[in-house]
N, C-alpha and C positions, 0 to 999 in steps of 0.2 A: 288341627292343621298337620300335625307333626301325624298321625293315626292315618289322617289322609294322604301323607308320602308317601308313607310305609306300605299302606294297602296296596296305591298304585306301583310301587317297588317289588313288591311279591305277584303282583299279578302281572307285569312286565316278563317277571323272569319264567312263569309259568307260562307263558302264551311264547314267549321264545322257544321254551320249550318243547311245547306243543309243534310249533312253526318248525323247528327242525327235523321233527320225529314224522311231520307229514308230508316235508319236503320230498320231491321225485328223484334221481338224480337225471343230468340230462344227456341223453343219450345220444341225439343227434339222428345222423342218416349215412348211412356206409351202403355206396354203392357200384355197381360198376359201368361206364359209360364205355359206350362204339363210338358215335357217333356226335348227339346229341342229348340231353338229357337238363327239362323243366319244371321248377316246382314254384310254387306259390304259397304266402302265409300269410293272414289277414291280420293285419294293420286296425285294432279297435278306437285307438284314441289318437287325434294330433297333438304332436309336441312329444309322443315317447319315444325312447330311443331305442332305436333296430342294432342289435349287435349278433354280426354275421363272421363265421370262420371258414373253412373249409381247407383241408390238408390232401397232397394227392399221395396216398397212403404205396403204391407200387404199381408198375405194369407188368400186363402179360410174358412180357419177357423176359429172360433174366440176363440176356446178352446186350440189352439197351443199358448204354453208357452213358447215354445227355439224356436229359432233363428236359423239354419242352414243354413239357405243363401242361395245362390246359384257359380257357379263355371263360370267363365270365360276366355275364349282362344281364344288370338288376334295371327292369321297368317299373316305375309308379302304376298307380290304379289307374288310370289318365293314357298310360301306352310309354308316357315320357319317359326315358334313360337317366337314370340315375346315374349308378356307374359301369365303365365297361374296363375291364384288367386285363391283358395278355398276357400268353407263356406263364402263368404263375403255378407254381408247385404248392404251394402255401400261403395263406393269407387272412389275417385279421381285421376286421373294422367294423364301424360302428357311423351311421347317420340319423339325422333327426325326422320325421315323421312329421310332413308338412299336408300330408292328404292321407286320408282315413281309408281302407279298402284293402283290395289283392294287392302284394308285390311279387311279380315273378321276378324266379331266377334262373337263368339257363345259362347251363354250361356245354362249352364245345372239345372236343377233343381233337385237335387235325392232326394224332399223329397214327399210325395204321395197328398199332396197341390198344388191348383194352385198356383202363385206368381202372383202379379202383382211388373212391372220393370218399372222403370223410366230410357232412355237410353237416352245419349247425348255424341256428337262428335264435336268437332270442329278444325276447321284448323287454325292453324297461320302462316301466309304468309306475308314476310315485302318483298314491293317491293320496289327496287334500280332504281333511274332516270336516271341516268348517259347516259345511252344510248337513251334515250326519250326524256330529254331536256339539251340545252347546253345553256341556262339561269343562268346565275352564281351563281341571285339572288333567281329565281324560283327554281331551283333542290332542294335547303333546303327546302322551304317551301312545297312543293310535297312530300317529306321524312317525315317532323315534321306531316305531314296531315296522309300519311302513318302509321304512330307508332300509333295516336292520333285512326286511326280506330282501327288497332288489341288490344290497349288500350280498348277500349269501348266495341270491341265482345268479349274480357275476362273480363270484370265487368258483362258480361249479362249471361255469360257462369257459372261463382261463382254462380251471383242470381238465374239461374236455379236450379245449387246443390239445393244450402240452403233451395231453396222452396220446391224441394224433399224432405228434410231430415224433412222440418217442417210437411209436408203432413204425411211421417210416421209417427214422433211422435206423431201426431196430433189421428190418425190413433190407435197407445201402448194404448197412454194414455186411450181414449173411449173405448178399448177392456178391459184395466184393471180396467177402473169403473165399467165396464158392469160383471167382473169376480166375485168384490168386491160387486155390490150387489147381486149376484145369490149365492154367497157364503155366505152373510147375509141371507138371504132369506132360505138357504139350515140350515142352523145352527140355526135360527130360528124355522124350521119344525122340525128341532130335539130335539130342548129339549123341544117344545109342546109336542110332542110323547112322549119322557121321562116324562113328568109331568105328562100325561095323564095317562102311563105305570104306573107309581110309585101309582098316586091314583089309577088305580084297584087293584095293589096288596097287598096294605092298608086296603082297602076295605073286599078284601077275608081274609084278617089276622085276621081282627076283629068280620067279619062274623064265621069266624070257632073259636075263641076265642070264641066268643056268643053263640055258640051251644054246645062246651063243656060244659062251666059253666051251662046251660042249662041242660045238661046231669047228 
């Protein structure tokens, strides 16, 4: 009994092992939208769960000061609307898998900027041994290995967000130094020109002062 923990104990920690060493990381989809832009991801089993992100990483311009986002509309296999978001700059979520097939995703842009999109999808799929091994001791450990994956591809699914969202702000912030000094810079030419201004027309005041008394 005790020979047979152990085994399955060593061999748990090897196959995790294994399991992280062939793990992918996920990388997502970064792109840039005009107009319109649709993707689709098939959906193999009902009942797993769809966990979707997407960050609007910056736009074309660097003088745009609001944030208008962009709009997104997830359809089922079926045509049916799942969900639809507006204006969202960033966004996280996760629904359940009630029909088997494509789900598209399309996203809109209404604003006259390009975007660039940070898009990520992933699936969560726990499989059941029950019918694959009739090991009394093994079937737990094939389940705990099971969780221990979809465990790990939602820590790498989170650290995707988070690295979009730092990429954006990363992104604000250098657009608002670069606003901050051009707007130094801008306010600096202006009250040179004012000081410049002020002494000609000091100048002329005293000039014409000097040619009356003069007179």
């Amino acid at each position: 009994m005790e020979e047979n923990w152990q085994l399955g104990y060593y061999g748990m920690i090897v196959i995790i092992g294994i399991l992280m060493l062939s793990m992918e990381p996920t990388a997502g989809i970064r792109f840039v939208i005009d107009r319109e832009e649709c993707f689709s991801h098939d959906a193999k089993f009902e009942g797993d769960t769809l966990h979707v992100s997407f960050v609007v990483i910056k736009a074309d311009s660097p003088w745009r000061v609001t944030d208008e986002g962009v709009d997104l509309v997830i359809k089922g296999p079926s045509g049916d609307q799942i969900h639809d978001f507006r204006d969202k700059t960033s966004e996280k979520f996760e629904f359940v898998v009630h029909q088997k097939g494509l789900y598209r995703f399309c996203f809109t842009n209404k604003s006259p900027y390009h975007e660039t999109i940070d898009f990520d999808v992933h699936v969560g799929h726990f499989t059941y041994y029950e019918q694959h091994a009739k090991d009394e001791h093994f079937t737990p450990l094939l389940e705990q290995i099971a969780k221990l994956e979809e465990a790990l591809y939602n820590i790498q699914f989170e650290q995707h967000w988070l690295e979009a969202q730092t990429d954006r702000q990363a992104i604000v912030n250098e657009d608002m130094g670069r606003r901050a000094v051009h707007k130094a810079m801008f306010e600096s030419a202006a009250l040179i020109g004012a000081s410049v201004l002020q002494v000609y027309l000091l100048r002329r005041l005293f000039e014409r002062k000097l040619g009356t008394s003069r007179v």
